[in-house]
C-alpha positions in Angstrom: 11.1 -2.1 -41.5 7.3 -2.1 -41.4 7.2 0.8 -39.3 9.3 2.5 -41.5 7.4 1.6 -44.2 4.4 2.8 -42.2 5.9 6.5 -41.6 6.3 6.7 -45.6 3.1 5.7 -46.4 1.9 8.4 -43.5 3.8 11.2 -45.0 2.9 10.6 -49.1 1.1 13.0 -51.3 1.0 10.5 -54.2 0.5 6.4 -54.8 1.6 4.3 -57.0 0.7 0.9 -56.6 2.8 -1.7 -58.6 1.9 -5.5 -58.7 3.3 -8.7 -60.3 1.8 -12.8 -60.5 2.0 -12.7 -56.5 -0.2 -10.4 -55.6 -3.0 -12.4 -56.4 -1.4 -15.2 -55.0 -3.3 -14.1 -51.6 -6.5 -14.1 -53.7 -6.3 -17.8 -54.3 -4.8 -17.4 -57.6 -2.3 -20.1 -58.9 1.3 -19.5 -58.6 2.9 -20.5 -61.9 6.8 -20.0 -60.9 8.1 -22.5 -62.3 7.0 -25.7 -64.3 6.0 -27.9 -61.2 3.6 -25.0 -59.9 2.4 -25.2 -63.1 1.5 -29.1 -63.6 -0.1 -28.9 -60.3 -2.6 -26.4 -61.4 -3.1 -27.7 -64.8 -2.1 -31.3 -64.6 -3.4 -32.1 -68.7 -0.3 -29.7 -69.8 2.0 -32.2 -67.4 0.7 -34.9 -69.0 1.3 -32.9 -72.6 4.8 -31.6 -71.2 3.9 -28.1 -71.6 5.1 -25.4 -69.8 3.5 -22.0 -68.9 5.3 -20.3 -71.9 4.0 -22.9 -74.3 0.8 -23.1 -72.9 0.3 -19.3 -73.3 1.8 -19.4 -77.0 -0.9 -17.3 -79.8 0.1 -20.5 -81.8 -2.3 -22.9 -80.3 -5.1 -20.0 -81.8 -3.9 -20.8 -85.2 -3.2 -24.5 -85.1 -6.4 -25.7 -82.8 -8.5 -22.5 -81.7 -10.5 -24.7 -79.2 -6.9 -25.7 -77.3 -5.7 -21.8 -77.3 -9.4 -21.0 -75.7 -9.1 -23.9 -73.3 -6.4 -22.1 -71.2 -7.5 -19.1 -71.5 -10.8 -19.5 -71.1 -10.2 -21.6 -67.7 -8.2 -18.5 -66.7 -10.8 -15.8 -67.8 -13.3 -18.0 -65.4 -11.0 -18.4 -62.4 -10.8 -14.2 -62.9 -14.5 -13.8 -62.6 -15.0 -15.8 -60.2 -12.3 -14.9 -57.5 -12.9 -12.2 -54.7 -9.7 -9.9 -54.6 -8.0 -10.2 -51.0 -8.3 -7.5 -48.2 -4.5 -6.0 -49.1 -6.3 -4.6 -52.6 -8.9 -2.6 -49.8 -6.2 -1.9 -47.7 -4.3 0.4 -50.3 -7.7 2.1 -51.2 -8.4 3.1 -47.4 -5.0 4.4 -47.6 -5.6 6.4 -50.5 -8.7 7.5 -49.7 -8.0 8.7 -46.2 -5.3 10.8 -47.7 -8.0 12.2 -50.8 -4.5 11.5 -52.8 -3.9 10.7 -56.7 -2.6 7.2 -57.2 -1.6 4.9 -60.4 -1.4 1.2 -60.6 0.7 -0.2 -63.0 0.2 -4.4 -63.2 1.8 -7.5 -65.2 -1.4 -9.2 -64.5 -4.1 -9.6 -66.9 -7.0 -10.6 -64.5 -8.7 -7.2 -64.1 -8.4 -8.0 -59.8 -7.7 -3.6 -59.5 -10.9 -3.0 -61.2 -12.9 -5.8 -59.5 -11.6 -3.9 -56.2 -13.0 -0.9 -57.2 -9.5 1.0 -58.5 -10.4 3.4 -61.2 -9.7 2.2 -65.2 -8.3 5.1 -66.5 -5.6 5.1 -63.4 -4.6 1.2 -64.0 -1.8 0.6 -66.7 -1.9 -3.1 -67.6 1.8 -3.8 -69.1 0.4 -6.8 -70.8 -3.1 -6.3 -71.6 -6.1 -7.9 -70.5 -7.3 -10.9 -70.3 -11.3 -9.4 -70.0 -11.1 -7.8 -73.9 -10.6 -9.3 -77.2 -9.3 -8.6 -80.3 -9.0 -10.4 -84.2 -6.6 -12.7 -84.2 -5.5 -12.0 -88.1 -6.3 -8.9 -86.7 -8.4 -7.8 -89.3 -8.5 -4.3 -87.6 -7.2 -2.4 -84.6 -10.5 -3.0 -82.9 -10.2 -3.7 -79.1 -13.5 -5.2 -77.5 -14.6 -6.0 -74.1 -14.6 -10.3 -73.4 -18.5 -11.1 -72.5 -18.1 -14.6 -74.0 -19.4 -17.5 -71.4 -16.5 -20.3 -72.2 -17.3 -23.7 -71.1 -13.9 -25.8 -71.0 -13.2 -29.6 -70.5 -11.1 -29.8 -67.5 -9.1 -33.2 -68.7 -8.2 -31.9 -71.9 -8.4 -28.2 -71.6 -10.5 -27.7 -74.7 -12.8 -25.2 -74.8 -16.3 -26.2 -75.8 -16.8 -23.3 -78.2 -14.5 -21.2 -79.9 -15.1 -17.2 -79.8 -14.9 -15.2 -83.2 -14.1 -11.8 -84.5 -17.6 -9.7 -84.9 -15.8 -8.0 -87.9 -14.8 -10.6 -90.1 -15.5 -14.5 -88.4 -12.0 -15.3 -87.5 -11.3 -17.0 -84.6 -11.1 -14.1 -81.7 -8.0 -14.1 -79.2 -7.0 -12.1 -75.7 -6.1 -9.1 -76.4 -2.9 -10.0 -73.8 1.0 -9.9 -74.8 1.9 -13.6 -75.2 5.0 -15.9 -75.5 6.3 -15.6 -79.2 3.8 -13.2 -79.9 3.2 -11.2 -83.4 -0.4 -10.1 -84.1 -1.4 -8.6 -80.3 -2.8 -5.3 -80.6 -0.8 -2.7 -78.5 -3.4 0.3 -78.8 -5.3 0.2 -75.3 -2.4 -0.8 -73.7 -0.4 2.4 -75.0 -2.9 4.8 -74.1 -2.6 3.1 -71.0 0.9 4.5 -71.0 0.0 8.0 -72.2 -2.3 8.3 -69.2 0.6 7.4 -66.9 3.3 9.4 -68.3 0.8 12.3 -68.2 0.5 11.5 -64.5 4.0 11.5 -63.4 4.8 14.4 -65.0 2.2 16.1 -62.8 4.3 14.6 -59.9 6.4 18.0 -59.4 8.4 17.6 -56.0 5.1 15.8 -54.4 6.3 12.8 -52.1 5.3 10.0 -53.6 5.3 6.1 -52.2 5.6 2.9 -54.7 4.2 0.2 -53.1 5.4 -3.1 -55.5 4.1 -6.6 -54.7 4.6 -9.8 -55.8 6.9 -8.8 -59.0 9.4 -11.5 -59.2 12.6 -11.5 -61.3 11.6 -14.6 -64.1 10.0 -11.4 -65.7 11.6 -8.3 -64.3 9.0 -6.0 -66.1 7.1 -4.6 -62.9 10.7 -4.7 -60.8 12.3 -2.5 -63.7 9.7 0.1 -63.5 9.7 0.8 -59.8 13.4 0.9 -59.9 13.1 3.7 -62.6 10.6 5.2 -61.0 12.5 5.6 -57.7 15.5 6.9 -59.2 13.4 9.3 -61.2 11.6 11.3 -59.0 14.2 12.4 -55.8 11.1 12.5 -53.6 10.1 8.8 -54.3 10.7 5.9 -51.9 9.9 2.4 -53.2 8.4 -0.3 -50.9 9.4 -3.8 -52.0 7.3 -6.4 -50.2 8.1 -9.9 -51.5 8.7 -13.1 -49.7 11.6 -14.4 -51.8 13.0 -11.6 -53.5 12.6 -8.4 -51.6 16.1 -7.4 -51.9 16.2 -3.2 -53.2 18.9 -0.9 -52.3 18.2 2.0 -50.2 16.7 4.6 -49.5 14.2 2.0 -50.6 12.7 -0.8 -48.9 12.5 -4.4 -48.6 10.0 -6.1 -46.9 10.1 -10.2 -47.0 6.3 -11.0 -47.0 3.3 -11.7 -48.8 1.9 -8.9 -50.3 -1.7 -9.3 -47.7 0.5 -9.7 -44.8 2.8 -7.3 -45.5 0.0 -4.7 -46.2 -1.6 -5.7 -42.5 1.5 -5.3 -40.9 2.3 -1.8 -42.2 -1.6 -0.8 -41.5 -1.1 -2.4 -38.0 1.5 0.6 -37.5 -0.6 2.9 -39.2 -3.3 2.6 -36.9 -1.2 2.2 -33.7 
């Protein structure tokens, strides 16, 4: 399979890269499938009986601003301060050897792709990101980048300060697509999409390989698109590295791995 997956890659004119919750799993980033994962990471919301969904509710912004901040501002931190893992270099070595255009499309809302040096305009980030800001009324349509230093309190998850709107002094939230969400701010995200659709249809007949990773079923969104984009384009094979649900039909590919080994292993048969 991973040579097979290695003569694909070998052949492709175009990449797109598709990623999910575990492909920063290799990073060192927490896995939150599932409450248990969850308390383990963040054992105040055991204590509180919250789960992920809860936890990552816009409500918490209205009712107590410094408890909405305190989750997100421990994750905003954990992004900045995590290295992403070789498999994000691996793709761009790929890429680069072949001097070929390439799109990443990502669930995740820690900015890893750009950290790795993947270019901004050629990332769409499904549910927005966790390194920009927005009003949380919103008073505008103003989108702006997150340079606020958040100091949290680890055994409550409060954050020590609470960040505010530049425009009109309301409290400030991700600008990120949340649980039981109404007031997030779509507009970066959908030029996002406009870049992307103006990308595939430059596709043409060129063979193109999607390489998804880490994209569970809880939230199919990353799964969905590959799919569609494999039955869209004739020339387009999908690779499907997962270590619990790699399962795609053919002519696609399932790999059962983590997304790093699963990237050695087909770079192993690259270089043999």
């Amino acid at each position: 399979m991973f040579k097979q997956a290695a003569d694909i890659i070998r052949q492709a004119d175009v990449f797109i890269i598709t990623a999910g919750a575990g492909m920063g799993v290799d990073s060192g980033l927490p896995d939150f499938r599932g409450n248990q994962g969850f308390w383990q990471t963040y054992p105040p919301y055991a204590r509180l009986g919250l789960s992920f969904s809860e936890a990552a509710n816009p409500a918490h912004f209205q009712r107590d601003p410094a408890f909405g901040w305190g989750f997100y501002g421990h994750r905003c931190n954990l992004y900045r301060s995590t290295t992403p893992h070789e498999g994000f270099h691996i793709i761009r070595r790929w890429i680069e050897q072949r001097t070929a255009p390439y799109f990443v499309v990502t669930s995740n809302v820690d900015g890893q792709f750009q950290k790795a040096g993947y270019n901004e305009s050629q990332i769409l980030e499904v549910h927005g990101s966790i390194h920009h800001l927005q009003c949380l009324k919103p008073c505008s349509d103003i989108i702006w980048p997150n340079n606020e230093q958040l100091s949290i309190d680890t055994g409550s998850m409060r954050s020590r300060s609470v960040p505010t709107c530049p425009r009109c002094g309301c409290v400030s939230r991700p600008n990120i697509l949340m649980f039981g969400d109404w007031s997030w701010l779509p507009q970066r995200t959908e030029e996002q999409e406009q870049r992307f659709e103006c990308f595939l249809n430059e596709l043409g007949e060129k063979r193109t390989v999607v390489i998804e990773m880490g994209a569970g079923t809880a939230i199919p969104t990353i799964r969905s698109t590959s799919e569609r984009l494999g039955w869209r384009h004739a020339n387009t094979t999908v690779l499907r590295i997962n270590p619990r649900e790699p399962e795609i039909t053919t002519p696609h590919i399932s790999l059962p791995s983590t997304a790093l080994e699963g990237l050695r292993r087909i770079d192993q048969h690259l270089n043999a």
